[in-house]
VEXDREN-2710 file (C-alpha; in Angstrom, 1 decimal):
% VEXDREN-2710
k/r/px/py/pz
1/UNK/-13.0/-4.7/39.9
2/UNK/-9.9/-3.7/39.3
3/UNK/-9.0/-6.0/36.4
4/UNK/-12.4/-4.9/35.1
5/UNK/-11.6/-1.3/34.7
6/UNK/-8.2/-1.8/33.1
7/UNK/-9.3/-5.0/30.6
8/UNK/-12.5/-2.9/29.2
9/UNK/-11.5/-0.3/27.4
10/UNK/-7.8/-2.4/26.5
11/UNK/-9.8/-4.1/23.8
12/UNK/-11.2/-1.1/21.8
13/UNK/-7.7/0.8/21.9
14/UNK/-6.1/-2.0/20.7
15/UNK/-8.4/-2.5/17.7
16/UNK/-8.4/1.4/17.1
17/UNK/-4.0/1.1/17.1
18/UNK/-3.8/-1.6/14.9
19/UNK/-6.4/-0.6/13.1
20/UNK/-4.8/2.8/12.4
21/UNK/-1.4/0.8/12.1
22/UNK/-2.3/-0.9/9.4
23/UNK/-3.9/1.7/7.6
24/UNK/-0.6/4.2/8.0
25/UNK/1.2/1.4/6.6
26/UNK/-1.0/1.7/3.2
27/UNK/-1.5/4.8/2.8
28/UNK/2.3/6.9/1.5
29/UNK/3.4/8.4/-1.1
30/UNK/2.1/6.6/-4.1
31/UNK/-1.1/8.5/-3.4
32/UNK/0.5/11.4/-2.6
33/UNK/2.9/11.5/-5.5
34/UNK/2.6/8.6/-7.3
35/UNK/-0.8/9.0/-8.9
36/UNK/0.1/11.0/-11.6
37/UNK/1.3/8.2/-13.5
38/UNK/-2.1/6.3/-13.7
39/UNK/-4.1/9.9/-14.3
40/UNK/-1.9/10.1/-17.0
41/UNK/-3.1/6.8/-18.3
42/UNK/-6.9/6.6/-17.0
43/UNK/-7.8/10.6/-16.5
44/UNK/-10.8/11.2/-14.7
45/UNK/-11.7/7.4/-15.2
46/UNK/-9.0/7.0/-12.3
47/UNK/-12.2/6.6/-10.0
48/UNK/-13.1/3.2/-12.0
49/UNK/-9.3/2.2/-11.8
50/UNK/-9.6/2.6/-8.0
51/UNK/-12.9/0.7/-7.2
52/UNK/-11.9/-2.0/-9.9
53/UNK/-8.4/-2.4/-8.0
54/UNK/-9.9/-1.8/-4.4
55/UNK/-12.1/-4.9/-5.7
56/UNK/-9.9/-7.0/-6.6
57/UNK/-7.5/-6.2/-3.1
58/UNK/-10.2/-6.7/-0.8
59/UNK/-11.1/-10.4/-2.9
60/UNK/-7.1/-11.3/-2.2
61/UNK/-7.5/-10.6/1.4
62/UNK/-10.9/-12.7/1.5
63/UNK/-8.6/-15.4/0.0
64/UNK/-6.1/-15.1/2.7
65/UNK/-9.0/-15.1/5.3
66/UNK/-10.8/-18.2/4.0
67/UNK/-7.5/-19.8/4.3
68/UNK/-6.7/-18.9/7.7
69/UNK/-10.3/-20.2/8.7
70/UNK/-9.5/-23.3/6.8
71/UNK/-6.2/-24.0/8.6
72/UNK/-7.4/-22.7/11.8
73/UNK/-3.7/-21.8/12.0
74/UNK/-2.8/-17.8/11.2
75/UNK/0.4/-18.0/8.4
76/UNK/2.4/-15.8/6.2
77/UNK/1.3/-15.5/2.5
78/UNK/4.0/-17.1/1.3
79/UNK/3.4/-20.1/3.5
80/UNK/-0.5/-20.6/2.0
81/UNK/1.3/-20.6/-2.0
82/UNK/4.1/-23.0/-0.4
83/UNK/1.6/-25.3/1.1
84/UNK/-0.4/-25.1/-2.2
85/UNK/2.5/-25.4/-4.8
86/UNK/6.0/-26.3/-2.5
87/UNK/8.5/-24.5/-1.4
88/UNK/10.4/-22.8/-4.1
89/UNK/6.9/-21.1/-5.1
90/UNK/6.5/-20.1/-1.7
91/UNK/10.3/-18.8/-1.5
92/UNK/9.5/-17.0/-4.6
93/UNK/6.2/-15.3/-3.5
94/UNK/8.2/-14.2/0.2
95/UNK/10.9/-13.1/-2.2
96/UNK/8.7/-11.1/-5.1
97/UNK/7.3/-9.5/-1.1
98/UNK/10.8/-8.4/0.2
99/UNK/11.7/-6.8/-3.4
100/UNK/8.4/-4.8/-3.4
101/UNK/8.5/-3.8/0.2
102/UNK/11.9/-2.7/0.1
103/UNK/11.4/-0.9/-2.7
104/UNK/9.0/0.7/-1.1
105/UNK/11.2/2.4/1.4
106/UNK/13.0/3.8/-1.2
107/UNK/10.5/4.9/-3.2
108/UNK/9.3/7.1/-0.6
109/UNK/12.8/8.7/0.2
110/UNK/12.9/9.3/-3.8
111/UNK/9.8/11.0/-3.2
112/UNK/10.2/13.0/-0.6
113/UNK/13.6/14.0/-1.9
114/UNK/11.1/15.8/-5.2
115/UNK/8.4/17.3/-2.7
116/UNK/11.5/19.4/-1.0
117/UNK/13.2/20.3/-4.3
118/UNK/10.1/21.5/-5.1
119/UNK/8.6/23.0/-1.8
120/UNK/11.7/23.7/0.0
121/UNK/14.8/24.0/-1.9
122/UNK/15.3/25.9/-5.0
123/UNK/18.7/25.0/-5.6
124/UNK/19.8/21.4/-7.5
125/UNK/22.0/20.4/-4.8
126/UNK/22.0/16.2/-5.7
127/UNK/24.7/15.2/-3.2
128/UNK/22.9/16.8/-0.8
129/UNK/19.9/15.0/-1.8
130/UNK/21.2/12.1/-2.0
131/UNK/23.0/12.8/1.2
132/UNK/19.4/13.1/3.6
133/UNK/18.3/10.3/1.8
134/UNK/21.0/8.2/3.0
135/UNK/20.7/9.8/6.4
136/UNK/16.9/9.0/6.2
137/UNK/17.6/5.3/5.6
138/UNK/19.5/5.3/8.7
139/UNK/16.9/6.8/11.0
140/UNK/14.4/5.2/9.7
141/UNK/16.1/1.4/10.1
142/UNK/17.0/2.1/13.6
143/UNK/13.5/3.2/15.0
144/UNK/12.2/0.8/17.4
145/UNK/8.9/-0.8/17.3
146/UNK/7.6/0.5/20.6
147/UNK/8.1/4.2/18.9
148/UNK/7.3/3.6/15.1
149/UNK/3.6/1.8/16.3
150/UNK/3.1/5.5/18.5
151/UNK/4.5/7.7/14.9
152/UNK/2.5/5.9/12.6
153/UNK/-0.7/5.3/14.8
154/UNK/-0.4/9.4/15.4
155/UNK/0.2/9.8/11.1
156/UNK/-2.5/7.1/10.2
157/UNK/-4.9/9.5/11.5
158/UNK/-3.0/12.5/10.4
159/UNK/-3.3/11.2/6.5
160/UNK/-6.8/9.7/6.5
161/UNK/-8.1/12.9/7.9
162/UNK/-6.2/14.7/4.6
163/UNK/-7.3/12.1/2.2
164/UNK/-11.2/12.0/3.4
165/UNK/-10.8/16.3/4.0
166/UNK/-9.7/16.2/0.7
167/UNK/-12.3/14.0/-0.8
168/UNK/-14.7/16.0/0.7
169/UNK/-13.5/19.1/-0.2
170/UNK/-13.2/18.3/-4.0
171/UNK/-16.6/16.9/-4.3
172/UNK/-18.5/20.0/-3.2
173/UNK/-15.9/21.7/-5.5
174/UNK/-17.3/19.7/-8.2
175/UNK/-20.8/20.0/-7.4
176/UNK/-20.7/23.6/-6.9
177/UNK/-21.4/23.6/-2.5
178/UNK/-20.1/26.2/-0.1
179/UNK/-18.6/28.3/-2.9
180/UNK/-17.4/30.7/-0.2
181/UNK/-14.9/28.1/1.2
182/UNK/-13.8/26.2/-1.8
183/UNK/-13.5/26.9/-5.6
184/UNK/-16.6/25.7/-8.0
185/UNK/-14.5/23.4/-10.6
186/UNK/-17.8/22.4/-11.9
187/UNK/-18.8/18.7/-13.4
188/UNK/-16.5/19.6/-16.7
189/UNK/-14.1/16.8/-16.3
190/UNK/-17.4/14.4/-16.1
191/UNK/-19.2/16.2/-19.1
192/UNK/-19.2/13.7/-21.5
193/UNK/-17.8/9.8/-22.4
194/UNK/-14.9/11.6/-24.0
195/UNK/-13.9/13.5/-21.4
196/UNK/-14.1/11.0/-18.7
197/UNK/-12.7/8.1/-20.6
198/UNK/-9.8/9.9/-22.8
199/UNK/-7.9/7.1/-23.6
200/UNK/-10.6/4.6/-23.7
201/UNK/-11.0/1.5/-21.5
202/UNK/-7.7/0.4/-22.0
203/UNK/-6.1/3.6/-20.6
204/UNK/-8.1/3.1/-17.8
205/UNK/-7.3/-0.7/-17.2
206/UNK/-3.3/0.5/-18.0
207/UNK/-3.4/2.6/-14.4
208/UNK/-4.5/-0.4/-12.7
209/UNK/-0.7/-1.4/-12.4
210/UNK/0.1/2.0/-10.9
211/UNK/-2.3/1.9/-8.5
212/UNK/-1.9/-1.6/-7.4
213/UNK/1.3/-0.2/-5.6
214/UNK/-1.2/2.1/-4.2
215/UNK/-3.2/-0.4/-2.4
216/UNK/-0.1/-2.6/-2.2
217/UNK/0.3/-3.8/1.4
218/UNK/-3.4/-4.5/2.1
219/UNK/-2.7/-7.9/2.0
220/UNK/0.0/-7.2/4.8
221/UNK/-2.6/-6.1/7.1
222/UNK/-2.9/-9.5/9.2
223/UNK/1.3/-8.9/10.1
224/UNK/0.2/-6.0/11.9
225/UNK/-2.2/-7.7/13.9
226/UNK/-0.9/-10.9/14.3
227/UNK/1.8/-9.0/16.1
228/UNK/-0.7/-7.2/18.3
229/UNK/-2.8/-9.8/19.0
230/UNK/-3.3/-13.6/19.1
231/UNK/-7.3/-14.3/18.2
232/UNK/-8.0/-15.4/14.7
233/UNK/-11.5/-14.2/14.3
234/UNK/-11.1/-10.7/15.8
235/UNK/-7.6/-10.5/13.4
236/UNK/-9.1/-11.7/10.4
237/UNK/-12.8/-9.6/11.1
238/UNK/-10.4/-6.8/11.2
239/UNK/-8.1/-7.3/8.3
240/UNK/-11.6/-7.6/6.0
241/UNK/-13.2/-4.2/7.2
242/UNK/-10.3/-2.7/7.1
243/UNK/-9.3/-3.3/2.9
244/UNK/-12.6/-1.9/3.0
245/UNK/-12.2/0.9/4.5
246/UNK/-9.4/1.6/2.2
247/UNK/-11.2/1.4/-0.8
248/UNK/-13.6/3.9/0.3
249/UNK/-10.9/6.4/1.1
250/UNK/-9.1/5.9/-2.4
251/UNK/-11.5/5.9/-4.6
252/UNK/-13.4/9.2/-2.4
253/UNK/-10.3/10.8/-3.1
254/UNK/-9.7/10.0/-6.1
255/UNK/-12.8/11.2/-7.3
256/UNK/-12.0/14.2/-5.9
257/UNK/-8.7/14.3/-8.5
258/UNK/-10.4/13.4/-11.0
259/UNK/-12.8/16.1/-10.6
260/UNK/-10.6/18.8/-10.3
261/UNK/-7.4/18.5/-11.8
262/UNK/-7.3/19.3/-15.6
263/UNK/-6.6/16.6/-17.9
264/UNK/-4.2/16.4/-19.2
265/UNK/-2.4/17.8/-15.9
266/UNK/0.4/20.6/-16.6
267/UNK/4.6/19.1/-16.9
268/UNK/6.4/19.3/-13.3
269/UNK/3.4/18.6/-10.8
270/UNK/5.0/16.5/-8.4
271/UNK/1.9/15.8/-5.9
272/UNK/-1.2/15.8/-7.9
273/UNK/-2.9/16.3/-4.6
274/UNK/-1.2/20.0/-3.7
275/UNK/-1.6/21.1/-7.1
276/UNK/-4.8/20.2/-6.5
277/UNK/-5.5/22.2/-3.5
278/UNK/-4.3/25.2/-5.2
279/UNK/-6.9/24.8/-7.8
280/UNK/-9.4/25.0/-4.6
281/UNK/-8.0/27.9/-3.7
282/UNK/-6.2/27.1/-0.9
283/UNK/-3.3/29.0/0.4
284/UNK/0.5/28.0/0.2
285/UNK/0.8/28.0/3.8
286/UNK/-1.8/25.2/3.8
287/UNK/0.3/23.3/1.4
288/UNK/3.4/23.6/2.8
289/UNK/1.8/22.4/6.4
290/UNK/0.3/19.8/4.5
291/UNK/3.9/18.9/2.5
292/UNK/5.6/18.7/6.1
293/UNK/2.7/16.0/7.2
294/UNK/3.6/13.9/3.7
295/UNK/7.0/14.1/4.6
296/UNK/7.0/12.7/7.9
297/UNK/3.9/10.1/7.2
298/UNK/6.7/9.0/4.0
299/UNK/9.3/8.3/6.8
300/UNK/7.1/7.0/9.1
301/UNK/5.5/4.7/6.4
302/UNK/9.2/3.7/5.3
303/UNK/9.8/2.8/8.6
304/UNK/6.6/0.7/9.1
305/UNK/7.5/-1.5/5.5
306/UNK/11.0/-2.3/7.0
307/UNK/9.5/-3.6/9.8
308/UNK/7.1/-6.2/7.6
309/UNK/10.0/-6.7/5.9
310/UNK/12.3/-7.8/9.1
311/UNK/9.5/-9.6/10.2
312/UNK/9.4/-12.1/6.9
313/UNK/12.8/-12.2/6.9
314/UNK/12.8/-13.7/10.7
315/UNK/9.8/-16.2/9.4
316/UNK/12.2/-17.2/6.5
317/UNK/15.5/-17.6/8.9
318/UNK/13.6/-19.6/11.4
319/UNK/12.2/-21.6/8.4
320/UNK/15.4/-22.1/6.3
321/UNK/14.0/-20.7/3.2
322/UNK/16.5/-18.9/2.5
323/UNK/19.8/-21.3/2.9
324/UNK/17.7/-24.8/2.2
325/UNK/15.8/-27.4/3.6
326/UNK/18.7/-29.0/4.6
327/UNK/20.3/-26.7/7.7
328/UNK/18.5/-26.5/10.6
329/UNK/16.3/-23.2/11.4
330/UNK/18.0/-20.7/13.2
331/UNK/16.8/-19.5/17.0
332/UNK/14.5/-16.9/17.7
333/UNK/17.3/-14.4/18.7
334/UNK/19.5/-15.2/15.9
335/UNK/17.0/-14.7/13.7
336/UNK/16.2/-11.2/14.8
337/UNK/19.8/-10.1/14.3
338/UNK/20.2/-11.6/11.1
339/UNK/17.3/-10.0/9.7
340/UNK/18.1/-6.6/10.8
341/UNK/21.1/-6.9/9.6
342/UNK/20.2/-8.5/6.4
343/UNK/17.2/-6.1/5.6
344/UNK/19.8/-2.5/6.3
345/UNK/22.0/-3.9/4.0
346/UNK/19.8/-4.5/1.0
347/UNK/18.0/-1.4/1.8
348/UNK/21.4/0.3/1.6
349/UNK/22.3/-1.4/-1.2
350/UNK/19.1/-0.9/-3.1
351/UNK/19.3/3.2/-2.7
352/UNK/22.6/3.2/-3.3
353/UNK/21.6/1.7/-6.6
354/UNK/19.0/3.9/-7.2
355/UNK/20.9/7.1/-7.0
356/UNK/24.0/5.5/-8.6
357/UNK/21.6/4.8/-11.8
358/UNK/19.3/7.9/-11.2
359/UNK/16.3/5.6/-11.5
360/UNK/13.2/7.9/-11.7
361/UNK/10.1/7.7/-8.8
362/UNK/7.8/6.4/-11.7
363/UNK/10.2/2.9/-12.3
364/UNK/10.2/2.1/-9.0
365/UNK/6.7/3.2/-8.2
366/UNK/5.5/0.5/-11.0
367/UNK/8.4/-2.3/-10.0
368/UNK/7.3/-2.0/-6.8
369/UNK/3.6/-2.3/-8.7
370/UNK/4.4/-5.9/-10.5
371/UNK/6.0/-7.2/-7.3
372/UNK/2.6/-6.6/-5.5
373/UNK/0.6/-8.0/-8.5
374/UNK/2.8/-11.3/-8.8
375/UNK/2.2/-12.0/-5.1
376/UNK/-1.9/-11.2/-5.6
377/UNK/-1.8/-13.7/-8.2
378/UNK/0.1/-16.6/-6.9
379/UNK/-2.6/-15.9/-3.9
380/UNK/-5.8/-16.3/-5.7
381/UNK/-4.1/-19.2/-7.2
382/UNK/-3.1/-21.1/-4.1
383/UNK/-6.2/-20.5/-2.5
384/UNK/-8.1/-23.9/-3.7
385/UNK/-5.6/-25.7/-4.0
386/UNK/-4.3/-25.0/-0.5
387/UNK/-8.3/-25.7/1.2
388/UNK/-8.0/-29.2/-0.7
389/UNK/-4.8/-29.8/0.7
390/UNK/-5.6/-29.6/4.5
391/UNK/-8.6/-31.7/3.8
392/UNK/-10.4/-28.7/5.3
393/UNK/-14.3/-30.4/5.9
394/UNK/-15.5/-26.3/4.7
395/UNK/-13.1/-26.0/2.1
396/UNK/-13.4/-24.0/0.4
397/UNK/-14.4/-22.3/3.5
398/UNK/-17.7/-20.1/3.0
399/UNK/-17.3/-17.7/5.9
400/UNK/-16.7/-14.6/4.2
401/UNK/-16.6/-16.3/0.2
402/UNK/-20.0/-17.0/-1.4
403/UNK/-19.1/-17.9/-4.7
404/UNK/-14.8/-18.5/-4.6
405/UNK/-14.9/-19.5/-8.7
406/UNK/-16.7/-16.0/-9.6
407/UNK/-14.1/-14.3/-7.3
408/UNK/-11.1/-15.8/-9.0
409/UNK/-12.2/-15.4/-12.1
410/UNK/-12.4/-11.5/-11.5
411/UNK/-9.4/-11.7/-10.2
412/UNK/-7.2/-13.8/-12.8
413/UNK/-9.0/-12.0/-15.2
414/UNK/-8.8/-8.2/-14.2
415/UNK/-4.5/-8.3/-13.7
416/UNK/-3.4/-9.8/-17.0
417/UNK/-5.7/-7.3/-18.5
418/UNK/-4.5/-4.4/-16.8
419/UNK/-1.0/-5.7/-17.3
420/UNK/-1.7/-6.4/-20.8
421/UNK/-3.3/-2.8/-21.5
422/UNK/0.0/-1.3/-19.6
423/UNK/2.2/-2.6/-22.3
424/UNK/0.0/-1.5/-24.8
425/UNK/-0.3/2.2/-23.9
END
């Protein structure tokens, strides 16, 4: 009896964790800050750029699922495109992954470094700007797991409850509901083709680069929960409902920015969604609550992309993928000190660059963009070639994928296009 009472409800708290894990390690400050960029490109077409994108993530992650059923045997991305096209593709896939993901980190310090010039400190004080940021890398590099899966699981639900508030909040903005609490924007921004497509399709295929940082890390979601837990069809169940359930959130907020803030929106906004809430008519107490919950979800979030990143890196020392084939794989403790170490010092090195050079948020937000979009790419490619190679007797396995070609072809298609269209605006 006693076994009973303490297995039951295990099962459903351990979904609900990782669950909320993985979500708090999407969701950061390219949604928070990093949307203006794509506004700027799509305007209130941003909602389109969302659901096409949110598409084409949760088709990547089918990809990755199919495979896994196909193998029967959960790997890393990098191992599917290495089984499908050798090893120095796979090497370059892991490697296009740690670039992105440790940009990421970054990224979110840069940002967090503009929400306080702008909410908390008046004064241009760069070295010490420079100087938390630094101090930041440290904390967050030395946070155990045991403590970053409590933080993040507590900020998962922190930030989906703003983002879905939000969404909520600006659509009966825009369709003129409970006047008394909220602001009436009005349907203006959706008022005609013009005004919802200002810069035509290929302004709004141009933010799809931007906000595939935004979604960047769905296909990460399996890490999480491979960690957690050890059945295949409960991890990979999960992983699917859960890129869903991200695209729903996005795009409900972003329909909510698109409805509300004026396009285009005014120079020196550095969260679309607190300028935003102003436009509701929301007071700057709430913002500034709501600026100290960005700030520690962005170091929480930081936190959670080092540890994908030191877990790749142990996958890759074990494997010898980074030294070559010919030295033997390194042991499981070895391995874990190596990465660390490894991973602080090109997280080091990397901000050290960035505020050496005085790269802007938007280049990193959209390097940080291509890395993701390289790896969804070499993904969708793998995919068949990887089910023929097993010999899978499904293959391509039909679990989850009704019609694979279709997929890919959306797929293949929609990033060169987006990419294409990027260059062009």
């Amino acid at each position: 009896m006693r076994r009973r009472r303490r297995a039951s409800p295990s099962g459903p708290a351990k979904h609900e964790h990782i669950l909320m894990l993985s979500i708090g390690s999407i969701v950061g400050a390219g949604f928070f800050v990093g949307v203006s960029s794509p506004f700027a490109l799509a305007g209130p077409s941003l909602i389109f750029t969302f659901l096409l994108i949110g598409t084409v993530a949760v088709i990547v992650n089918l990809f990755l699922i199919e495979m896994s059923l196909a193998g029967q045997k959960s790997l890393y991305f990098h191992q599917y495109v290495e089984l499908a096209f050798g090893p120095k593709a796979g090497t370059a896939v892991a490697c296009a992954y740690l670039l992105a993901m440790l940009i990421g980190p970054v990224s979110e310090l840069v940002a967090a470094s503009m929400l306080l010039k702008q909410c908390a400190w008046e004064l241009e004080l760069p070295a010490l700007h420079a100087g938390v940021m630094i101090l930041a890398a440290v904390v967050i590099g030395s946070i155990p797991h045991s403590l970053l899966s409590r933080l993040e699981t507590f900020t998962a639900f922190v930030k989906v409850f703003v983002l879905l508030g939000f969404g909520l909040l600006g659509l009966a903005s825009i369709l003129n509901l409970f006047s008394s609490l909220v602001a009436s924007v009005g349907t203006v921004n959706f008022s005609s083709l013009s005004a919802v497509f200002p810069n035509g399709l290929r302004g709004t295929l141009a933010a799809g680069v931007g906000v595939i940082m935004i979604y960047g890390g769905t296909e990460s979601i399996g890490l999480f929960a491979e960690k957690e837990q050890g059945e295949l069809s409960s991890m990979l169940s999960m992983t699917y409902n859960i890129a869903l359930r991200m695209v729903f959130i996005y795009t409900l907020a972003a329909t909510a920015l698109a409805g509300v803030l004026p396009y285009p929106q005014p120079d020196g906004v550095v969260s679309p969604l607190l300028y935003a809430l102003t436009l509701l008519g929301f007071s700057r107490v709430l913002g500034t609550v709501i600026t100290g919950v960005f700030l520690l979800s962005i170091f929480t979030l930081a936190a959670s992309d080092l540890f994908l990143v030191v877990q790749l890196f142990l996958r890759l020392l074990q494997e010898s993928a980074l030294f070559g084939r010919e030295r033997p794989p390194l042991s499981q403790a070895n391995a874990f000190r190596a990465g660390r170490i490894m991973v602080r010092l090109l997280l080091f090195f990397i901000l050290i660059l960035v505020l050496k050079g005085n790269l802007p948020y938007t280049s990193l937000f959209y390097l940080s963009g291509f890395g993701f979009l390289f790896i969804w790419i070499m993904l969708t490619l793998a995919f068949p070639k990887y089910c023929r190679k097993i010999n899978a007797p499904h293959a391509p396995a039909n679990q989850y994928i009704r019609h694979p070609v279709l997929l890919q072809g959306i797929v293949l298609v929609t990033l060169p296009l987006c990419v294409l269209c990027f260059f062009l605006s």
